[in-house]
TORZA-695254 format. One record per residue (C-alpha): x, y, z; residue in three letters. Coordinates in steps of 0.05 Angstrom, whole numbers, plus 32768, in hexadecimal, padded with zeros to 4 digits. Layout:
<recs>
XYZALA
...
</recs>
This chain:
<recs>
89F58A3C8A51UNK
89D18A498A97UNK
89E08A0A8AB7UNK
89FA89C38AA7UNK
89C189968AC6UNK
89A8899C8A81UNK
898C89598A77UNK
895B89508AADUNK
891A89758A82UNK
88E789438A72UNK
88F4894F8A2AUNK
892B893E89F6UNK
8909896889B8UNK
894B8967898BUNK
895B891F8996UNK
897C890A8964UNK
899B88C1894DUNK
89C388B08918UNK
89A7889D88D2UNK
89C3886A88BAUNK
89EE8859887FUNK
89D3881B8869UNK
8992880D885DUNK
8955881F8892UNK
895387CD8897UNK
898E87CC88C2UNK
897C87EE88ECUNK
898587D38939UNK
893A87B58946UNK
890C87E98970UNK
891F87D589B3UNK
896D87D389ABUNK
896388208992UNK
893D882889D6UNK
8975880D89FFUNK
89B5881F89DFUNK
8992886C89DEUNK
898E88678A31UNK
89D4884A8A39UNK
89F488768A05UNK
89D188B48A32UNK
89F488A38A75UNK
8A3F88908A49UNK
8A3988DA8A22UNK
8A1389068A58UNK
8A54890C8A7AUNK
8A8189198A39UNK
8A4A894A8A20UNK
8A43897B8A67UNK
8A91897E8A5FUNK
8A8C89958A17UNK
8A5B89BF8A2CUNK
8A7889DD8A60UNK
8AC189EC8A38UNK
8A9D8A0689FDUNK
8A7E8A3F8A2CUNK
8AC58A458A55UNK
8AEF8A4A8A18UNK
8AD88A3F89D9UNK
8A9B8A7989D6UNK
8AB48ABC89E5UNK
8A6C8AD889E5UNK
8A598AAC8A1EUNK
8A448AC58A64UNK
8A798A8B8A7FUNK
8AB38A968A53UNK
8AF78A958A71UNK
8B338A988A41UNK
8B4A8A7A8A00UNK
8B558A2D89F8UNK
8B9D8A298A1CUNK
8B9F8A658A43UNK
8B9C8A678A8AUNK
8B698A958AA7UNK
8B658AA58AF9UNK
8B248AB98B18UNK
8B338AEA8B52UNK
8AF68ADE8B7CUNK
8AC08AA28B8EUNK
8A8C8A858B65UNK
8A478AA78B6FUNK
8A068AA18B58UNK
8A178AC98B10UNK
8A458A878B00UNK
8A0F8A608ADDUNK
8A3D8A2B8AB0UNK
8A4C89F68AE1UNK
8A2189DF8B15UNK
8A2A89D68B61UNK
8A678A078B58UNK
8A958A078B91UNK
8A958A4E8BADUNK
8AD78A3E8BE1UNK
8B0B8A4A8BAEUNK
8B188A798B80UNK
8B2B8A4B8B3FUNK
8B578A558B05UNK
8B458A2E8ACBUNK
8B6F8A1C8A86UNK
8B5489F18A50UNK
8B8E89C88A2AUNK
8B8F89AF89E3UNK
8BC2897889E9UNK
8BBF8959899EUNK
8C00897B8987UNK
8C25897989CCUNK
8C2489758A15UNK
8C2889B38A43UNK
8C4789BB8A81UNK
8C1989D38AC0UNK
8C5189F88AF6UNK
8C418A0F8B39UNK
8C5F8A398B6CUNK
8C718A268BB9UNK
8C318A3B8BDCUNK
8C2C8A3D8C27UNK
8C1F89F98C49UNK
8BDD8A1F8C71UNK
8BC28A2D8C2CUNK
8B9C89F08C04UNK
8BA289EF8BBCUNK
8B8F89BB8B84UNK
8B9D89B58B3DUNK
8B67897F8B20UNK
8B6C89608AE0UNK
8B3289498ABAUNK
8B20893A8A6FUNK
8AEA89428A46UNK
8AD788F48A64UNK
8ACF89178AA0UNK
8B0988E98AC0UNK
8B3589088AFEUNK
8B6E88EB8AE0UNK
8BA1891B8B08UNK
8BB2894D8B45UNK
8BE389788B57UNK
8BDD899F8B97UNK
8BDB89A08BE5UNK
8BC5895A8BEBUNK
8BE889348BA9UNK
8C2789558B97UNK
8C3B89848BDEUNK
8C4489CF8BE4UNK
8C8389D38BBEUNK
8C8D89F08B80UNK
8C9089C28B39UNK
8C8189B48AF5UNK
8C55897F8AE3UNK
8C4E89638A94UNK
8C02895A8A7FUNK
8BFD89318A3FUNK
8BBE89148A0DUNK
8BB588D08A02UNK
8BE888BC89BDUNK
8C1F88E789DCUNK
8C5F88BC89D5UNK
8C9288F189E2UNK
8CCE88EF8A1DUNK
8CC4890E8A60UNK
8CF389428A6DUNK
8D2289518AA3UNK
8D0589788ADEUNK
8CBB895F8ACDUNK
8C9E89428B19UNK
8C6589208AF6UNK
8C4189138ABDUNK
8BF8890E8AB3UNK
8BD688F08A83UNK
8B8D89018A61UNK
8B6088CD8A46UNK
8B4A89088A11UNK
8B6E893B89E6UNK
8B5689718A09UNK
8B52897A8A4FUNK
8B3D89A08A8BUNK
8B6B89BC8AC2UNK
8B4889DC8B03UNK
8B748A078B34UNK
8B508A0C8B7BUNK
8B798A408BAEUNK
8B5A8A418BEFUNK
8B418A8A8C02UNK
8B498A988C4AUNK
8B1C8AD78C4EUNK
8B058B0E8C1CUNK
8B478B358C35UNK
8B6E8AFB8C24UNK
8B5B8AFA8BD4UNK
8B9F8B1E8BC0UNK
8BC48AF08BDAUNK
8BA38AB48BB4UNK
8BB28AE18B7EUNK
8BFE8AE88B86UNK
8BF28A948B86UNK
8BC58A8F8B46UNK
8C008ABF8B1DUNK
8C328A878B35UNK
8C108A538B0BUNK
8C258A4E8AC8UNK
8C0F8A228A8DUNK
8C418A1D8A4FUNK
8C4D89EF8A18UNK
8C7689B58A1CUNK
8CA189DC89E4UNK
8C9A8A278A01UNK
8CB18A088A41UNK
8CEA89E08A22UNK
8CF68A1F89F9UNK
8CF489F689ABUNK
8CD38A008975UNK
8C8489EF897FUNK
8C6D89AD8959UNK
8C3C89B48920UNK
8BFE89D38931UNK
8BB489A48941UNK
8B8689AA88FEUNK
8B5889E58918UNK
8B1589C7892CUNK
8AD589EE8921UNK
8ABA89E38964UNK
8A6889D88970UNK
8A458A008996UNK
8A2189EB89CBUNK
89F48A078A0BUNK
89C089EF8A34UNK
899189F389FBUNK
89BF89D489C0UNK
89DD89A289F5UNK
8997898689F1UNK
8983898989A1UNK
89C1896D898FUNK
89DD893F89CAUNK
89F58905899FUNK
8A1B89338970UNK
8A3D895189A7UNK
8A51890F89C1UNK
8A6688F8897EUNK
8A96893A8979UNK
8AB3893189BCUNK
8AB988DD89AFUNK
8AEE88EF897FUNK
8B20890C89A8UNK
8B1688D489E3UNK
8B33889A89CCUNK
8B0C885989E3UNK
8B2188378A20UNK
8B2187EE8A25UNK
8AE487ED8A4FUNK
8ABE88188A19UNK
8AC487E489DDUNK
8A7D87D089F6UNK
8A5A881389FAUNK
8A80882E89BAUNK
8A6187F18994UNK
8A2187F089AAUNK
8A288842898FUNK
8A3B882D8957UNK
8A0088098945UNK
89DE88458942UNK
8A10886A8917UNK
8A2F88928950UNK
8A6D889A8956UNK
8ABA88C38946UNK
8AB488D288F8UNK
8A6888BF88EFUNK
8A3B88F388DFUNK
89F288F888FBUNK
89B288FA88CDUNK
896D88E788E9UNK
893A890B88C6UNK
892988D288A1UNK
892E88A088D9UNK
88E9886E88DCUNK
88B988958917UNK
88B9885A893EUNK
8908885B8946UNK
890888A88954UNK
88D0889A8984UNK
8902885E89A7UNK
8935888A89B1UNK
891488BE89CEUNK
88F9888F89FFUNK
894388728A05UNK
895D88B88A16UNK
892188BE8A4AUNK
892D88808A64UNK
897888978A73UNK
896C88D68A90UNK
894488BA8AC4UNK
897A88828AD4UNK
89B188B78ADEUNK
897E88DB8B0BUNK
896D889A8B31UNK
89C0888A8B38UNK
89C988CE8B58UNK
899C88BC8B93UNK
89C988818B9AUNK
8A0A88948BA1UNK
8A24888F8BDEUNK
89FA88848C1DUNK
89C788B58C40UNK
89D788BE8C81UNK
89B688F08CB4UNK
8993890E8C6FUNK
89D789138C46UNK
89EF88EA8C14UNK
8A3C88D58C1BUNK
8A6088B48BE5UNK
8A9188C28BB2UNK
8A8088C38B65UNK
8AC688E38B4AUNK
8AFE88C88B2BUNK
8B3288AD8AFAUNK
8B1E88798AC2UNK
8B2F883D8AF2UNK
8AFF885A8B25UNK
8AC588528AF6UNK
8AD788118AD9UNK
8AA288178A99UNK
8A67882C8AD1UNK
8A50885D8A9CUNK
8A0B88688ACCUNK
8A41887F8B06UNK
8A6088AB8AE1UNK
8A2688D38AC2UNK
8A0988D78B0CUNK
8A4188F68B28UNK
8A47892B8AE5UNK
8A0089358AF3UNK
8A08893A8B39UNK
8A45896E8B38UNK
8A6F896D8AFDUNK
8AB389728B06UNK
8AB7895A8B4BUNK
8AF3894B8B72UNK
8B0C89048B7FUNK
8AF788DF8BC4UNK
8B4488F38BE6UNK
8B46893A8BCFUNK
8AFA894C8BDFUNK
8AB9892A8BFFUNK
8A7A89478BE9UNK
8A3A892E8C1AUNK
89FF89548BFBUNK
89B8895F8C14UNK
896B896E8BFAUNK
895589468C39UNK
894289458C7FUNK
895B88FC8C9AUNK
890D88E48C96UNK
891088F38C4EUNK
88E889308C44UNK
890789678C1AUNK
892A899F8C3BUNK
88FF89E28C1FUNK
890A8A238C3FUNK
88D28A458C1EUNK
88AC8A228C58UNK
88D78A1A8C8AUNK
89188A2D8CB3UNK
894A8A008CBEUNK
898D89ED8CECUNK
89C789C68CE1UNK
89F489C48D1EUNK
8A3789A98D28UNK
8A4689858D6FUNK
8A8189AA8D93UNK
8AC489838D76UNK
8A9D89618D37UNK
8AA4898F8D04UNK
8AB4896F8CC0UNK
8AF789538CC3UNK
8B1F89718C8BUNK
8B70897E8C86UNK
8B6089BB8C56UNK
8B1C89DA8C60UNK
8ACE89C98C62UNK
8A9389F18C51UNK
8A4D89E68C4AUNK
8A318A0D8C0BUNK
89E98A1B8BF7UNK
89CB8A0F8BB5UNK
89818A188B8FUNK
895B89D88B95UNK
894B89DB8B4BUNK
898989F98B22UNK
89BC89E48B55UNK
89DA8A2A8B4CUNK
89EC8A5A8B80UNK
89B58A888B98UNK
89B78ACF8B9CUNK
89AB8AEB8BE0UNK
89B78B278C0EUNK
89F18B208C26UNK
8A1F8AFD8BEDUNK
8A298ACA8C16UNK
8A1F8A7D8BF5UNK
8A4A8A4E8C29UNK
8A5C8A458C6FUNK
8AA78A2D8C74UNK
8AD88A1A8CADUNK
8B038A618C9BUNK
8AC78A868CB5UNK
8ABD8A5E8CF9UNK
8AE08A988D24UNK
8AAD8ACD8D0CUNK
8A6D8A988D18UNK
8A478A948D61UNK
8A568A5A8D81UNK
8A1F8A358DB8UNK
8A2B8A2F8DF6UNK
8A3489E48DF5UNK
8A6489F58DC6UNK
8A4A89E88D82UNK
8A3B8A0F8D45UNK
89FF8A168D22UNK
89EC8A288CDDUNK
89A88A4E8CD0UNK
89928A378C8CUNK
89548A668C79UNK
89458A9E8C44UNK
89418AD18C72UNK
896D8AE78CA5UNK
89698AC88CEAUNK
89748B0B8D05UNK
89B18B348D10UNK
89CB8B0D8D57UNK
89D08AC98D28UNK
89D88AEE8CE2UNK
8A258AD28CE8UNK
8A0E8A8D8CE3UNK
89DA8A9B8CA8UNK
89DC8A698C6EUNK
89B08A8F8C3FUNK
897E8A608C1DUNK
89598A678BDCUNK
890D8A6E8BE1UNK
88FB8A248BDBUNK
891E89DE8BD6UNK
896789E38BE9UNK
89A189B58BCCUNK
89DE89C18C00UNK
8A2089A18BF4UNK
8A5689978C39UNK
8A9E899A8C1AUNK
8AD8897C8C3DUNK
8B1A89928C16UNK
8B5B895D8C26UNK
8B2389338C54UNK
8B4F89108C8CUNK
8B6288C78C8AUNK
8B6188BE8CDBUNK
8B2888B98D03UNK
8AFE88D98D04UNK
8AEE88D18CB5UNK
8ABA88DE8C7FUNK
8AEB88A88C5DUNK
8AD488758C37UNK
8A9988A28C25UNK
8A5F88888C46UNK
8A8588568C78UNK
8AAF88888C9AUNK
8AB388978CE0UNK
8A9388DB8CDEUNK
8A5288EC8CC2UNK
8A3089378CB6UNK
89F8894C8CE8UNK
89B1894B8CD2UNK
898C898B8CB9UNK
895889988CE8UNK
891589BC8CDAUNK
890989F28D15UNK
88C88A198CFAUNK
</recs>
């Protein structure tokens, strides 16, 4: 897969609804085809991009992305760059380590090491729902060291002794995404000495018994950019089946239902009547361009950036299916609100778009108003289009608060970032954002954002706001 903003292409060739078992005269009526299609877009999208994006980490060894077997935790020792094409907006702060848990036959047990108060980390737990449903790290759990039970949704076992929490996925498999903050590029063996402190075991290797009976063995789908789009509602319908309903999806699962979609249906449409095939397809059209609308809305713009929080647990959401999709759309796998802010930017504060195939551009922080974080902030560059990392001389993809001592300072006092293609020449070269040869989409990270005034908190109504990008030539 290259990226996961797969669903924004004006065409849906390998739609695809269910055929129904009865007869085609039961079929919902025209228009109900039309509108469940569009809602069940924005409730899958999100389920789908996860799939998606675990089937490339650790189900296909032959893919570009692949990180370890299912259950097997896998460290990265460097950044992100603009060769990691699975997820999109990738955070290029932290090196990550990533495990993917199959928690049908048992829980597992996530422990980690005493790390250095100085040094932010975060474990984030999300399922295949996309819900942040736990943390352990800097912020949630301390800098001490601990173990920490992660369990699916029917587990009914006892807690043992020892255990300092337990989380709990709304899916049977689930997502667990180490962040260790990386001081410098001379600092990377020491985040390693962190990441082989982590360990993942079973709830039974770690209690030292006999391991339960095995999950059946699932013959997994593939899927890519390409197949995530011929066969969307099949991929939704796998992953449905290991995500029990919550009580605010009886609505949504029904109205799938009417269409034949759903856990241990099976999807047909070749013979479906044109007109319904042709509903759909409009229904899917009709969704992709609400999720696209929703992401504009999240949040508030202010000074050109838009500041609002679109992450979290199943409460957060509250059945806002179109939220949900946005913010999977937007970033998946973003942090909750406390743990990380993310204001983004395509815009100048009058509106236009920010392109630096035409122009240059500055965005300069006031002396004393740089983004108030407890952990770190950066400001990291993306293509306009892919919302990828771009390539550029220099490997360099982010500005962040560990690099302020090497970065010119004005003499007011304040720092600005150059945010062009080409260098701004050597004197200001320490300041460079490099910039992708036309529209931009920049995301401003603040890790652990403070509580205390001055605060991005509550996104959008806090007490500090970013600067505005300013066009210079």
């Amino acid at each position: 897969m290259k990226r996961l903003n797969l669903f924004l292409a004006a065409s849906f060739a390998g739609f695809c609804i269910a055929h129904p078992s009865a007869a085609q005269a039961d079929l919902p009526a025209v228009e109900d085809v039309k509108a469940i299609a569009e809602e069940a877009y924005a409730y899958g999208l999100p389920l789908v991009m996860a799939y998606t994006a675990s089937y490339e980490f650790w189900m296909d060894p032959g893919s570009s992305q692949y990180k370890s077997p299912i259950g097997e935790l896998v460290h990265s020792r460097r950044v992100f760059t603009y060769e990691d094409t699975a997820v999109i907006v990738p955070n290029s702060d932290t090196p990550y380590s990533f495990v993917c848990l199959d928690l049908r036959a048992e829980p597992y047990v996530v422990t980690v090491p005493a790390v250095e108060k100085e040094r932010y980390y975060s474990i984030q737990f999300v399922d295949w729902n996309t819900f942040n449903y736990g943390y352990i790290g800097s912020r949630a759990t301390g800098s001490e060291t601990g173990d920490y039970l992660v369990a699916g949704p029917d587990w009914k076992g006892e807690v043992p002794a020892g255990i300092k929490g337990v989380l709990r996925s709304s899916s049977q498999f689930t997502i667990a995404i180490f962040r260790t903050q990386l001081f410098g590029p001379d600092d990377m063996a020491n985040v390693g000495r962190i990441q082989d402190g982590y360990q993942v075991k079973s709830l039974s290797a770690y209690l030292k018994q006999p391991a339960p009976p095995a999950a059946p063995a699932i013959d997994f789908p593939k899927s890519n950019e390409q197949l995530a789009k011929a066969h969307f509602f099949e991929l939704l319908e796998f992953v449905m089946q290991f995500s029990p309903a919550g009580p605010e999806e009886a609505d949504i699962r029904a109205k799938l239902a009417r269409i034949g979609l759903g856990p241990g249906k099976k999807f047909d449409f070749k013979d479906l009547p044109p007109e319904h095939k042709a509903a759909a397809l409009e229904g899917v059209k009709a969704g992709m361009s609400s999720v696209q609308a929703r992401m504009g809305t999240i949040g508030k713009r202010i000074n050109g950036w838009q500041v609002g929080s679109a992450f979290g647990d199943r409460a957060f959401y509250q059945g806002d299916w179109l939220l949900r999709a946005a913010a999977a759309q937007a970033g998946i796998f973003g942090n909750n609100a406390e743990e990380a802010v993310y204001p983004m930017t395509r815009w100048l504060p009058d509106g236009e778009i920010i392109d630096t195939s035409k122009h240059h551009y500055t965005l300069t922080f006031p002396a004393g108003h740089l983004p108030p974080a407890k952990a770190f902030w950066s400001v990291t560059m993306y293509d306009g289009k892919s919302q990828l990392l771009i390539k550029n001389p220099i490997d360099r993809y982010l500005i962040n608060s560990p690099m302020l001592p090497g970065m010119k300072t004005n003499d007011d006092g304040s720092i600005t970032v150059y945010i062009q293609k080409d260098s701004p020449g050597a004197e200001k070269e320490a300041n460079w954002l490099p910039a992708p040869n036309g529209p931009i989409y920049m995301v401003m990270r603040l890790y652990w954002p403070k509580i205390e005034a001055p605060s991005i908190l509550p996104p959008g109504e806090g007490t500090w706001a970013p600067p505005a990008v300013t066009k210079v030539k």
